[in-house]
C-alpha positions in Angstrom: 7.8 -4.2 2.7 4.5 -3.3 0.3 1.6 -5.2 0.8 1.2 -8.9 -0.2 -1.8 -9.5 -2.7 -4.3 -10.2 -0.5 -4.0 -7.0 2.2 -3.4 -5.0 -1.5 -6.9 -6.3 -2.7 -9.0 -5.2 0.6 -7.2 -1.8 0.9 -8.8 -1.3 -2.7 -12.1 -3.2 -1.5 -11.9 -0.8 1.6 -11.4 2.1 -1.1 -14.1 0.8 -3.3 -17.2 -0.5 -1.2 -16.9 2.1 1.7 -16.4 5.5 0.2 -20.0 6.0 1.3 -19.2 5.9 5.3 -18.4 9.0 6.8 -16.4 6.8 9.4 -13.8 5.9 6.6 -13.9 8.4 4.2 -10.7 10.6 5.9 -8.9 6.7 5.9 -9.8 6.7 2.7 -8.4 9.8 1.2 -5.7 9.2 3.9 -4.5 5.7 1.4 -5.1 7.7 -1.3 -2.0 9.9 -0.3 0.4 7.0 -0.1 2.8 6.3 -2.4 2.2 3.5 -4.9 5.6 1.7 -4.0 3.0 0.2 -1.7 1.6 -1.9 -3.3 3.7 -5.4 -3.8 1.7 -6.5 -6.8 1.3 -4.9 -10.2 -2.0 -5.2 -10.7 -2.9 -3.9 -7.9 -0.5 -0.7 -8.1 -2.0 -0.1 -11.7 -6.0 0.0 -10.3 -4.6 1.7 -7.0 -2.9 4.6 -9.5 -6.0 4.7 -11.7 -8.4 5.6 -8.0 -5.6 8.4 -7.2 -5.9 10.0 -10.1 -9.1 9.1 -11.2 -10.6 10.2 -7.6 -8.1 13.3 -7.0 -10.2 16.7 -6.6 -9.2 19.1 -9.7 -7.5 22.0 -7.6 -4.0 23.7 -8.4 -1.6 21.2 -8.8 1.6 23.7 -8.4 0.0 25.6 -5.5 -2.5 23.5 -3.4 -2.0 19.6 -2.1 -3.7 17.1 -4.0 -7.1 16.3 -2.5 -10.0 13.4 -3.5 -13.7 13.0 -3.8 -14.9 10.7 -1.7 -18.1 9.6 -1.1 -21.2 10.4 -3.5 -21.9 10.3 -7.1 -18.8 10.9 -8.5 -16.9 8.2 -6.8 -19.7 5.7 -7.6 -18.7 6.7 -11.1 -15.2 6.8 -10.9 -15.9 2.6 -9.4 -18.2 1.7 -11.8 -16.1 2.5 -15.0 -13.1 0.6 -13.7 -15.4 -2.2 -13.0 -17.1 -2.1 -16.1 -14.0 -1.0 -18.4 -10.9 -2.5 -16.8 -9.0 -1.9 -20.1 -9.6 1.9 -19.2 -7.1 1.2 -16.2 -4.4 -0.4 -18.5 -5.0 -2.6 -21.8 -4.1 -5.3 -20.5 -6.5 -6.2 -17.7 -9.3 -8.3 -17.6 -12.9 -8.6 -15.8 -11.5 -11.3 -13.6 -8.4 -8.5 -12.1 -11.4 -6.2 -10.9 -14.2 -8.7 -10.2 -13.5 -7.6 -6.6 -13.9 -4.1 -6.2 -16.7 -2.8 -4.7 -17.3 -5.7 -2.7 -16.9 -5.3 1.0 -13.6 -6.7 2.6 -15.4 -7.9 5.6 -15.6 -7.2 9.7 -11.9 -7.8 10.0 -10.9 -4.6 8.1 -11.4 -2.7 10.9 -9.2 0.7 12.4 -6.9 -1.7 13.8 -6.4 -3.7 10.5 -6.0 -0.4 8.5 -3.5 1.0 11.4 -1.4 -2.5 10.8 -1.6 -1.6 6.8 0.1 1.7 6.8 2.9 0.0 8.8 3.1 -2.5 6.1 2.8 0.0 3.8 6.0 2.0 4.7 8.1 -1.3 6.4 11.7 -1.3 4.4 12.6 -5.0 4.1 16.7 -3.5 3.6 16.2 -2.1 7.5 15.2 -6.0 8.5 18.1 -7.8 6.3 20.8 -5.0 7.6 19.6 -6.1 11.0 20.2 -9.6 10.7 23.3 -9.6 9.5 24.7 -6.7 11.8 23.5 -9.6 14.2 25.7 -12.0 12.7 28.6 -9.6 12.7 29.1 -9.7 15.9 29.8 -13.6 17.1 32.9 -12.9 14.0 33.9 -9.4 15.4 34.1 -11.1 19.0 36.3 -13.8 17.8 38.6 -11.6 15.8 39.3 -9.4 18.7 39.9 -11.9 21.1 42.8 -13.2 18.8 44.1 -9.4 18.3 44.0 -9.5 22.0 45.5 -12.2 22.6 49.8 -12.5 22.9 51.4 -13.7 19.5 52.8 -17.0 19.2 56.4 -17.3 18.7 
C-alpha cells in the first residue's frame, strides 16, 4: 500500500532537511532507489521524481547503477530550486505544495519510523484483500462439503 500523504510528506522532509547528516545520508540515497509507485499521492510522487532525477549522480546509465549526491552544495541547490520554482517540478504546482520541504520532520522520524516506511512502501493491498476473502471461503467450502458428504435424500 504506498504511503498516505502525511508519511509521503516527511519521507521528502527527511530527504530534504537532512541530506547534511552523515547518519542519514545512505537512508537517504537508500529512498531515493525506491520506486515511485510509493508514493500514494500525486503531488508528492511528482516532487519525489523531480529529487531522483534531479539528485541522481551523472554516471553511465547503461553500464553502472544509478547513484545520488547527497549531502553538500549541490543538493542544497537541487532543494532550493524546487522550493523556489515549484513550476520547475511540474506547471502546475504552487508555493503552498512545497512550502514544506526542507523543514525538519521532527524526533519521531527516527530508524525505526523509516524501517516502518519501507514496509509501507512495498505492502500490496491485493495480498491483504486476497487474504480476507480466502478467509471467507472457507465457512462456504465447509458447508458445501458437508452436504457432498452427506447421503442423498430420496
Amino acid at each position: 500500500m504506498p504511503l498516505d500523504a502525511e508519511d509521503g510528506a516527511k519521507v521528502l522532509q527527511l530527504i530534504t532537511s537532512r541530506y547534511d547528516q552523515r547518519e542519514w545520508r545512505k537512508k537517504i540515497e537508500k529512498t531515493l532507489s525506491l520506486p515511485p509507485s510509493g508514493m500514494g499521492d500525486e503531488v508528492q510522487r511528482k516532487i519525489f521524481m523531480y529529487f531522483k532525477f534531479g539528485l541522481q549522480a551523472y554516471k553511465s546509465r547503461r553500464a553502472d547503477p544509478p547513484s545520488w549526491i547527497v549531502g553538500g552544495y549541490a543538493t542544497k541547490e537541487v532543494v532550493d530550486r524546487a522550493r523556489l520554482k515549484p513550476s520547475e517540478i511540474d506547471p502546475a504546482l504552487t508555493p503552498e505544495h512545497v512550502a514544506f520541504l526542507g523543514t525538519d520532520p521532527g524526533p519521531d522520524v527516527d530508524e525505526i519510523w523509516w524501517e516502518e516506511m519501507l514496509v509501507k512502501w512495498f505492502e500490496e493491498p491485493e495480498a491483504e484483500e486476497a487474504a480476507e476473502e480466502e478467509g471467507k471461503e472457507h465457512p462456504d467450502d465447509s458447508v458445501s462439503s458437508c452436504e457432498e458428504d452427506s447421503p442423498p435424500k430420496t
